[in-house]
C-alpha positions in Angstrom: -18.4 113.4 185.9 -17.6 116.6 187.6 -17.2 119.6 186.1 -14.4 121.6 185.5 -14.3 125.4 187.1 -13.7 127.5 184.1 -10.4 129.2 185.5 -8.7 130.1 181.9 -5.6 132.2 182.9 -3.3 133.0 179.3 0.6 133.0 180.0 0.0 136.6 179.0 -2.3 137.0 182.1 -0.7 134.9 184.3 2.1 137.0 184.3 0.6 140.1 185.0 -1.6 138.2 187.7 0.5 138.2 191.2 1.3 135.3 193.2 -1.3 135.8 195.8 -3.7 137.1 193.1 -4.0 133.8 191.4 -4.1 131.3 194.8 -6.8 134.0 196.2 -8.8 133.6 192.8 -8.6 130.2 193.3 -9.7 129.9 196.8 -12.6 132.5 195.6 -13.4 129.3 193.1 -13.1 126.7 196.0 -15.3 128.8 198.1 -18.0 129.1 195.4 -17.7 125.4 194.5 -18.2 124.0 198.1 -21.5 126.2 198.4 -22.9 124.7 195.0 -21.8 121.6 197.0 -23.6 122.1 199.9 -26.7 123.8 198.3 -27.2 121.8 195.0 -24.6 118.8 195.7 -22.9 119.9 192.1 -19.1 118.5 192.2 -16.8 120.4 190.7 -12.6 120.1 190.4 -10.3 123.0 189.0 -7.2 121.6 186.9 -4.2 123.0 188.6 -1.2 122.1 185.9 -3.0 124.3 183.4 -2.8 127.6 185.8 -0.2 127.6 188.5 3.5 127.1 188.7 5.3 124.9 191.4 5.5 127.7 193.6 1.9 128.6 193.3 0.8 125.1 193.8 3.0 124.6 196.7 1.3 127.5 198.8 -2.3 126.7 197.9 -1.4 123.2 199.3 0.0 124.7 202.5 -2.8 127.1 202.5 -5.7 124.4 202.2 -3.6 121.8 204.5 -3.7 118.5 205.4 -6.5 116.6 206.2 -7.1 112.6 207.9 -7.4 110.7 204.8 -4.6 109.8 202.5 -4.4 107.1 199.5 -2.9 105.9 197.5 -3.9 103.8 194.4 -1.3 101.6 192.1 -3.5 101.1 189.2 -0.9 100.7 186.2 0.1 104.5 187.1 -0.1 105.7 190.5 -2.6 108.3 191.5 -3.0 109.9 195.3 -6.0 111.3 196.7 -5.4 113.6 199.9 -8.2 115.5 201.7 -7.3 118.5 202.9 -8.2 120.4 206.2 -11.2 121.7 204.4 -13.9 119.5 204.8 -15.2 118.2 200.6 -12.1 119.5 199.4 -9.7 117.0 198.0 -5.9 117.2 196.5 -5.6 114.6 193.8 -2.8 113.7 191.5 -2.0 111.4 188.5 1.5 110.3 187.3 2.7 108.6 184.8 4.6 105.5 183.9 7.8 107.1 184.9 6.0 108.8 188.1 6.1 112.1 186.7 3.5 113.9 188.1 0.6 114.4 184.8 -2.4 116.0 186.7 -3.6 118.1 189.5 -6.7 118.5 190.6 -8.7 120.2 193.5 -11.9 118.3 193.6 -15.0 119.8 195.4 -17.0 116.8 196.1 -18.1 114.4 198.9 -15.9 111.9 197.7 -13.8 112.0 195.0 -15.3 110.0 191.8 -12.3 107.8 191.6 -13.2 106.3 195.5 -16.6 105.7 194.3 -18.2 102.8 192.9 -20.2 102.2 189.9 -23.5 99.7 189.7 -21.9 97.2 187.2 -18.8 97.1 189.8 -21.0 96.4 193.1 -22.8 93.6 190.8 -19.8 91.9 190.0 -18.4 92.3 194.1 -22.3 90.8 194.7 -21.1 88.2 192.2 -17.4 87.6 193.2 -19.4 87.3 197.2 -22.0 84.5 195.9 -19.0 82.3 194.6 -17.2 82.4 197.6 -19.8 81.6 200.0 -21.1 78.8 197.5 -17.5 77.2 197.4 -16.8 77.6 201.0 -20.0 76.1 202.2 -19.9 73.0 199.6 -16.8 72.0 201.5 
């Protein structure tokens, strides 16, 4: 699992932090985390919803940009996973039943953990494979 950055802003703070104070703070942290990345291949994500508003969130988006790769996954709630036009940096959100948006996260990683695949999932595809091939060819 990847760790959080430990970004802790009070209300109290927050307020006396400006606009551009916060989203450069945070692209201090993304700049930090993408060298860890590069040099020790740590993976890190930064929770968004605990830190900025709407409008906060809305220019580090524009700021960071959009990148080639969008998804989209419908797993009982939907969650998208957007690369930005920095390369290992990724914009990923989780909503609800009601698709109200419930997280936010940066993620500083190759690929983010949700896109990858555990051992116990690529035996069961190696499985699922074996099956099909043994039905189709006892035809």
């Amino acid at each position: 699992m990847k760790p959080f950055i430990p970004i802790s802003i009070s209300n109290e703070a927050n307020t006396a932090c400006t606009h551009q104070e916060l989203v450069v703070a945070v692209l201090n942290e993304i700049d930090e985390a993408l060298n860890k990345l590069n040099h020790s291949q740590q993976e890190s994500a930064i929770d968004l919803r605990s830190i900025f508003s709407a409008d906060q969130t809305h220019t580090l988006k524009n700021i960071l940009g959009n990148g080639e790769v969008y998804i989209k996954l419908n797993l009982g709630t939907l969650t998208e996973i957007e690369e930005t036009s920095i390369q290992g940096v990724w914009w990923t959100s989780h909503f609800d039943e009601k698709n109200n948006r419930q997280c936010e996260l940066i993620e500083i990683a190759y690929l983010p953990k949700m896109l990858t695949t555990s051992s116990e999932e690529i035996q069961y595809g190696q499985k699922k494979l074996r099956s099909i091939k043994k039905h189709i060819f006892s035809e």
